[in-house]
N, C-alpha and C positions, 0 to 999 in steps of 0.2 A: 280581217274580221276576227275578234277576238269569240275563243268557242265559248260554250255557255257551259259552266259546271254542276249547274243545278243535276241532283242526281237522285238515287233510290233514299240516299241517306238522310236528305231532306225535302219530303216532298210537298213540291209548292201545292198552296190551297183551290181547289180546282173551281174556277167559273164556271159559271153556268155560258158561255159563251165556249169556254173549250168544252166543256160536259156534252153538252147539248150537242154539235156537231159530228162528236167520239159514236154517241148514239145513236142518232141518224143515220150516220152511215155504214153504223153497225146492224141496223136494222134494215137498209137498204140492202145489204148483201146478205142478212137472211131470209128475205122475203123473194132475190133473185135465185137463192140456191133452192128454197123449198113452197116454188110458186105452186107446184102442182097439188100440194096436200092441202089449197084451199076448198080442193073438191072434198066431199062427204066420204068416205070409205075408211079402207087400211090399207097401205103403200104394204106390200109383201114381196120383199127381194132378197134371195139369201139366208142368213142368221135373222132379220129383222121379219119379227113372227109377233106379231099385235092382235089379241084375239079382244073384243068386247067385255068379256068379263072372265079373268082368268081363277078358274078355282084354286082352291086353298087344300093344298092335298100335300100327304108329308115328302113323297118321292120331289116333291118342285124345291123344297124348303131343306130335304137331308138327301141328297139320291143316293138309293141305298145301293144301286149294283154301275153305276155311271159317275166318270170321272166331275167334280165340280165345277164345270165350265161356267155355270151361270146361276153359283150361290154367292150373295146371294142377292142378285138381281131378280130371279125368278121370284123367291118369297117378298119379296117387296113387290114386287109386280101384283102378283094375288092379292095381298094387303091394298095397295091402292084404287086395282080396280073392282073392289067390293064399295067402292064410295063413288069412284069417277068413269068411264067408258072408256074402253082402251084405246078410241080413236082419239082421245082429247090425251092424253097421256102421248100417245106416242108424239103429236103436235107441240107439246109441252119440251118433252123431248130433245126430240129432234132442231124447235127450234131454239131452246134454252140454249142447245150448245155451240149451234152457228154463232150466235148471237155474244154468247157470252167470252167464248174465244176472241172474239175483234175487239171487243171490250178488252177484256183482258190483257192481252199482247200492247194494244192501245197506251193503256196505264201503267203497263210497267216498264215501257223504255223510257229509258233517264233524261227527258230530254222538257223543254216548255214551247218546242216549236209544235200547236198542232197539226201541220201537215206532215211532220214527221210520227206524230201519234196515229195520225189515218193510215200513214201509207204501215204501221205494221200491224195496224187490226184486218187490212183488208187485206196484205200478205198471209196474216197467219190463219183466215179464216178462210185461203183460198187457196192451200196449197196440195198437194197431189196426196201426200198423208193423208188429209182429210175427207178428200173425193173417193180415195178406194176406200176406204172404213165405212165411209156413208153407202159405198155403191156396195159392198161386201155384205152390207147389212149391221155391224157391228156399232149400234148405235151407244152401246154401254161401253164402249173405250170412247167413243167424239166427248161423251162426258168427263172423263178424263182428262180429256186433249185440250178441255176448254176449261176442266179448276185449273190445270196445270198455271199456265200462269197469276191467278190470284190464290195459286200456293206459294208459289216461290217470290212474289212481291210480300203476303203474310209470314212465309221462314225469313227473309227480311228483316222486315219491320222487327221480329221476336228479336233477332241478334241485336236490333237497333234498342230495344227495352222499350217499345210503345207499347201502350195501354193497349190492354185487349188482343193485343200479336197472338197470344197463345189460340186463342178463344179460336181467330181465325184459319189460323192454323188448322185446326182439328176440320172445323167446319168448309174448307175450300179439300182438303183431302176425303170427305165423307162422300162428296158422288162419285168421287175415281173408282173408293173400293169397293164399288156393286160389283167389280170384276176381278179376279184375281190378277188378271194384267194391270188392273189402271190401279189395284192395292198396292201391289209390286213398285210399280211408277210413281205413287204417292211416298210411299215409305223411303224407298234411294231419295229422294229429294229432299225429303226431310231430312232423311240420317246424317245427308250431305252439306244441305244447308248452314242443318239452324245449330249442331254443336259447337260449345264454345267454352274453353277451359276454366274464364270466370265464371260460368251459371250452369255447373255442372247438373245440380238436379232439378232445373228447370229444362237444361237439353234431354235428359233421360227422361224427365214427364211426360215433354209432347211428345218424344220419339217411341214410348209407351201406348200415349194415345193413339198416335198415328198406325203402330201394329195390332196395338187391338181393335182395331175398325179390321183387318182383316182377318181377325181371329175366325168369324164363320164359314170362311172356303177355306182355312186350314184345319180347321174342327171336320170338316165334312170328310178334305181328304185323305185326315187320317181313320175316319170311320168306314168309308166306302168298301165294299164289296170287290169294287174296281182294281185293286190294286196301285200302285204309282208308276207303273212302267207304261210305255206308248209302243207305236210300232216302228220300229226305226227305217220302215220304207217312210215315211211323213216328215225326214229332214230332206231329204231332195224336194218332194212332193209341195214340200211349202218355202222352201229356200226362195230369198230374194230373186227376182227376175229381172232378167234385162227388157225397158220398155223399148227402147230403140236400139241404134246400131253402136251405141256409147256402151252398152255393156250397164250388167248389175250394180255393179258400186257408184255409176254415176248418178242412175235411177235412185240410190239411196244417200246419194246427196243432194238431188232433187225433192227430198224428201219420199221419194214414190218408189218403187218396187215391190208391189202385194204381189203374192205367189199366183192370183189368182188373173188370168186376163181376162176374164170375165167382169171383171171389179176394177178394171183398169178403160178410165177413159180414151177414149181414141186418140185423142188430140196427144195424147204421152211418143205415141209413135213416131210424131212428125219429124223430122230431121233436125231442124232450128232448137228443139226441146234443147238439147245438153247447149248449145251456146245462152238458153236465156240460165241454165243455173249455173253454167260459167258468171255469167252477169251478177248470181246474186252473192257467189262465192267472192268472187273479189270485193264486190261491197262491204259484206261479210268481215273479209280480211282490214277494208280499211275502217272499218266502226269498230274493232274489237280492242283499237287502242283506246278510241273512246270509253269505250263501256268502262275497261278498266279503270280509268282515270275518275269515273263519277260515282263507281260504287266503292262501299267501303275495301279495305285491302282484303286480300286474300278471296273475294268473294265473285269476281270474276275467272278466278283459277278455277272454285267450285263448280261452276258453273258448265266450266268446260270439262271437268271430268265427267262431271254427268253428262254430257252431250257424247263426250267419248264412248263413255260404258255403254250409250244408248246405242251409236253407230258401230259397233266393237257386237252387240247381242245380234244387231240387226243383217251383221253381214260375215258372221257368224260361219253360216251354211255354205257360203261360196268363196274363203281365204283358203286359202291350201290346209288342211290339214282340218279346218272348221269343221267339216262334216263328218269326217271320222268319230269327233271328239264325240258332238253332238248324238250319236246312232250310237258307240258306248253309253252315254249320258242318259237318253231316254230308257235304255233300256235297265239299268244300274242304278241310278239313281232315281230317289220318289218325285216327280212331280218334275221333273226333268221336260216332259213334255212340252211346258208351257213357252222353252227356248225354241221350238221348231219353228213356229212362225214369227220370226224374231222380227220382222219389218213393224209388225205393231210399236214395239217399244221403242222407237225412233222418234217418242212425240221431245222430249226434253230439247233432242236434236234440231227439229224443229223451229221450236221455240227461240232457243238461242242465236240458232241462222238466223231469223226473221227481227230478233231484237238488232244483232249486229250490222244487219243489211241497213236499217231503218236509219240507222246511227252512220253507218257510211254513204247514205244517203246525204242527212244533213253536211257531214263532212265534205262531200262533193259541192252543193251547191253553194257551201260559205263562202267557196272560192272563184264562183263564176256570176259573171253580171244578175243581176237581180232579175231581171222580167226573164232571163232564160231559163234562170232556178226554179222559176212556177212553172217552166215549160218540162222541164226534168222530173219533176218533183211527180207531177202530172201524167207523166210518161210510166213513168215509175211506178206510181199508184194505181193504173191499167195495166202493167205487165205482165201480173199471174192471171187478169182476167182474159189477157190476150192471147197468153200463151196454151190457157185449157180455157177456152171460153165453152166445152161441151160439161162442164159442172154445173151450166145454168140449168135453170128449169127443172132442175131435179134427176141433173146427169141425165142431159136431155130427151126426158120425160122417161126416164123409167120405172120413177117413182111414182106413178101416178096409179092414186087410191081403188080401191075394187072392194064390191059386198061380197061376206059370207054365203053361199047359199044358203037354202033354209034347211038343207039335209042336217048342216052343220050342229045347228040346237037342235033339231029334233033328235037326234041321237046323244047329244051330251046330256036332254033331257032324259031320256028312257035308258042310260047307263047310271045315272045319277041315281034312280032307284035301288039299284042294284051294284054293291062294290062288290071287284071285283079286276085281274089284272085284264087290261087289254091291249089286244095286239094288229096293229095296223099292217095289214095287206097292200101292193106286193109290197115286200121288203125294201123299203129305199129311205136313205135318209134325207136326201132332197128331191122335190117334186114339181111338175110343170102342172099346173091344173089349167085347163079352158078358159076360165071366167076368169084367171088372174094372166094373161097372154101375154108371153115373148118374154116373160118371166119365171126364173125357179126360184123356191124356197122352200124353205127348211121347212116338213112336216110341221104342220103347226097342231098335229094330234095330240102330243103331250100338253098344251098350252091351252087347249081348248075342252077337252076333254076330265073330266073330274077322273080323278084314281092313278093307278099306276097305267103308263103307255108305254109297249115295247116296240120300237121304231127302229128298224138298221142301223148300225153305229157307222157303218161301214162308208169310209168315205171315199170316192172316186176322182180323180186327179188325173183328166185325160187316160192313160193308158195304166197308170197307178193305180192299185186298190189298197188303201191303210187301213188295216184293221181295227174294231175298236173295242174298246176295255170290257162291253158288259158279258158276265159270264152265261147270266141267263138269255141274253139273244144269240150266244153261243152254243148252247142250248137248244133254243129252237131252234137254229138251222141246222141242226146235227139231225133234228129228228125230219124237218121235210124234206131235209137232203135223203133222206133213206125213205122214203116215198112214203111216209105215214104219214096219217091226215092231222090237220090243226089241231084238233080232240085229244091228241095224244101230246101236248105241250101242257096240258094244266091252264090255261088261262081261262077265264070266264065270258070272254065277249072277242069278238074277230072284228074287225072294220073293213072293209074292202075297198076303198076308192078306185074308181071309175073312170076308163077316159081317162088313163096314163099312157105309158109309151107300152107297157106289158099289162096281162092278164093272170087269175088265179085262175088255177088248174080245179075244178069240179072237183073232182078226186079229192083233190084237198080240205075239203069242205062240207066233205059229206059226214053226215051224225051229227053236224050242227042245227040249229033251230033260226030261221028270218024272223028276225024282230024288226026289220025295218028295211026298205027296200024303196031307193030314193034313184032320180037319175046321177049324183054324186056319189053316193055312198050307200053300202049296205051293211046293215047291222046287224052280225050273228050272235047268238048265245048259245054256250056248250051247257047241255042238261045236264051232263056227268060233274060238272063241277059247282058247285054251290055256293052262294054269295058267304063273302066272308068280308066282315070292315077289319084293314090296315091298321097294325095295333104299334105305335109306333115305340122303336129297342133304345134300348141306352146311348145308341148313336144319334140315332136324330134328336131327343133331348138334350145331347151335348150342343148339336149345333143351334138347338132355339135358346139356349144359355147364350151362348157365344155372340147370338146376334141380338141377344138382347142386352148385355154385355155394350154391345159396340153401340147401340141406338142408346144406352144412357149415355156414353160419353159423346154422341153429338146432342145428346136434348141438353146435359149439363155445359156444353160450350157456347148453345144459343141459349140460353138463360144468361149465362155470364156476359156473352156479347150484347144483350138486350140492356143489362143492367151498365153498360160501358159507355165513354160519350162519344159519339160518332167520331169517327178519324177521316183525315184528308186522302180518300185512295183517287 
């Protein structure tokens, strides 16, 4: 059977017969992975902290003593949900990116057989990557993971000189860089991709464009309080992990190895795991001739460097000498930190496995009788769901939604009167609460609460403690470590939740005043200190420049792609 060379370079005009089914079954597996958020609440696991309506306060938009993990995701957060409720956001979310990932992966392998376009939307929207980042909480890197491919079919098309390439460009990189990880991961693609010695300053525009969408987490952290160093206990602490008896590096050819086994679905453990990504690896191997042969020259070489650099950050922390480097690097260099947990940037890697599996897929069954090639093809197409079939239901069921209590407003309500810093008792950065059960996550006090929140940086890693950047929560624990009461920190409000694993000490607390006294939570206010509104310095007007900066050049590239004539993706 002769192969087919239809490829990225020219892509055929898409039916509605292949459209339609790409769909479908794009949307069948996000409706299987996030059946459980058809209930009413907020899914709280982790990083993934969805409060109803989050305010608009400047520490979310510039944090002024905290490193910028989530600028600016957070000020867009606030910005949205003054319009929409943060449960329909998070559903928007969460399912935009299952959804648009299988899409995506779908239509950019080279190929015009659709069950070869099925089998890598539902590989790539089902692979171990994606189930610990969802189960971790990290819903602002899935968005990432899912422009990722209708950016590098967009850096494409631009080398190819199509109409409107540029526009898209900008616009499939715009939700990666709500994170400084998925800016990072947008940018190397690009830089990667789309240069090219005839269109020199057409390569320098969008590679322009494309850094200044992460202009505002680099504005912040060079304004922060924080400093750019991290603790260099948090390269072990977050280093790739071995899910089975294969060891780390195979985990991260599996696409999976989260530092975290909490965030690691069970099914990772099973024995048979490392033979099925033997399975996808040699695939892998025999589609990579393909690929080469259908995209233009030089642009599957690209491809795999990125997939390198990505596998090379990711496993990084456990090569002989990796971690050394890494624990200088954090601590020496700015912003260094953001290599500790290197398994995230593994999505390109991803990517590429799951285009060249698909492609040695078809290669396989060219050669074998035709009714057993549906049986293959088949086989194939149920593999990733056979092999972690516990990602169903919402990484079976623990994502499943829960109410605020009502402590929760009534005290955002009666701080909101009064600004003013407050500080969430006991000290923890992540928390078990009752009403959200057999589940931790992240304090969602800064998220819910109007003003500044001081919440423990301090992160816990089994027998690990990583220290964290803010100087003022360093601060306060200098002064209750020496047994002096809350009073003696300066802040204006205390919060205490209730029904944790520890309790505040009385002592602690005393000379304050109960403003609220809830079975969740109680509300103190310190009389010695007096409302003052948050006047915001030359730093945070750098970064509301910066981000507004980056939202013209995506509203200027959806204006341009509106005025453009639809392209065949």
């Amino acid at each position: 059977m002769v192969e087919q060379t239809t490829g990225v370079e020219a892509p055929p005009v898409r039916r509605a017969r292949d459209t339609v089914p790409l769909y479908a079954v794009a949307a069948a597996v996000t409706v299987l992975v996030l059946a459980p958020l058809a209930a009413p609440g907020y899914a709280l696991l982790y990083d993934m902290v969805f409060v109803p309506r989050q305010p608009l306060s400047w520490d979310l938009v510039a944090p002024a003593q905290t490193l910028p993990r989530a600028v600016p995701m957070d000020a867009l957060m606030s910005l949205v949900t003054q319009l929409v409720p943060g449960w329909a956001v998070q559903r928007v979310a969460l399912g935009g990116a299952v959804l648009l990932a299988a899409v995506g992966a779908g239509r950019l392998v080279p190929t015009e057989r659709l069950a070869v376009r099925l089998l890598a939307a539902v590989a790539y929207a089902w692979t171990p990557y994606l189930a610990e980042r969802l189960l971790i909480g990290q819903w602002g890197l899935l968005l990432a993971y899912a422009a990722l491919p209708w950016l590098v079919r967009a850096a494409l098309d631009l080398r190819a000189g199509r109409d409107g390439a540029l526009a898209r460009v900008v616009l499939a990189a715009a939700p990666a860089a709500i994170t400084p990880t998925g800016g990072l991961i947008a940018l190397g693609t690009v830089a990667l991709l789309v240069p090219d010695r005839t269109r020199l300053r057409r390569s320098a525009l969008v590679v322009g464009g494309v850094a200044l969408l992460n202009a505002p987490w680099v504005t912040a952290a060079l304004v922060t309080g924080a400093g750019g160093s991290s603790d260099p206990a948090g390269v072990a602490a977050f280093a790739a992990r071995s899910e089975n008896w294969a060891g780390p590096l195979v985990a991260l050819a599996g696409t999976g190895g989260v530092w975290s086994a909490q965030a690691t679905p069970a099914s990772r453990a099973a024995p048979l795991v490392p033979l099925a990504t033997l399975i996808l690896l040699v695939l892998a191997g025999v589609g990579a001739g393909l690929l080469r042969r259908r995209v233009p020259p030089g642009v599957a070489v690209r491809l795999a460097v990125l997939a390198g650099i990505a596998c090379l950050l990711a496993a990084l922390g456990v090569l002989p000498g990796g971690a050394a480097v890494l624990r200088w690097a954090v601590v020496h260099l700015p912003g260094a930190g953001l290599l500790r947990d290197g398994q995230k940037f593994l999505a390109p890697y991803a990517l590429l496995l799951v285009v060249c599996a698909a492609l040695g897929a078809e290669r396989l069954v060219a050669r074998i009788d035709r009714e057993v090639a549906g049986v293959v093809l088949v086989g194939l197409l149920l593999l990733p769901v056979a092999v972690m079939p516990d990602l169903a239901f919402g990484g079976a069921g623990r994502l499943r939604p829960v109410s605020y209590p009502a402590d929760w407003q009534a005290v955002a309500e009666r701080v909101d009167g009064e600004p003013g810093e407050i500080l969430a008792l006991p000290l923890s950065a992540y928390r078990a609460y009752p009403w959200n059960p057999g589940r931790i996550v992240l304090d969602p006090a800064p998220r819910y609460l109007p003003g500044t929140v001081l919440t423990d940086d301090t992160l816990r890693v089994g027998d690990v403690a990583v220290a964290g950047e803010n100087p003022r929560l360093r601060e306060v624990r200098r002064v209750l470590a020496e047994g002096r009461p809350v009073s003696a920190t300066g802040v204006r409000w205390v919060v205490v939740q209730h029904q944790g694993p520890s309790e505040v000490d009385p002592a602690t607390l005393r000379d304050l005043e109960v403003v609220h006294d809830g079975p969740f939570l109680t509300l103190y206010r310190n009389p010695a200190v007096h409302p003052e509104s948050v006047t915001p310095g030359f730093g945070a007007w750098a970064v509301v420049m910066a981000l507004g900066a980056a939202l013209l050049v995506v509203m200027a590239a959806a204006i341009s792609a509106l005025h453009r004539r639809p392209t065949a993706w």
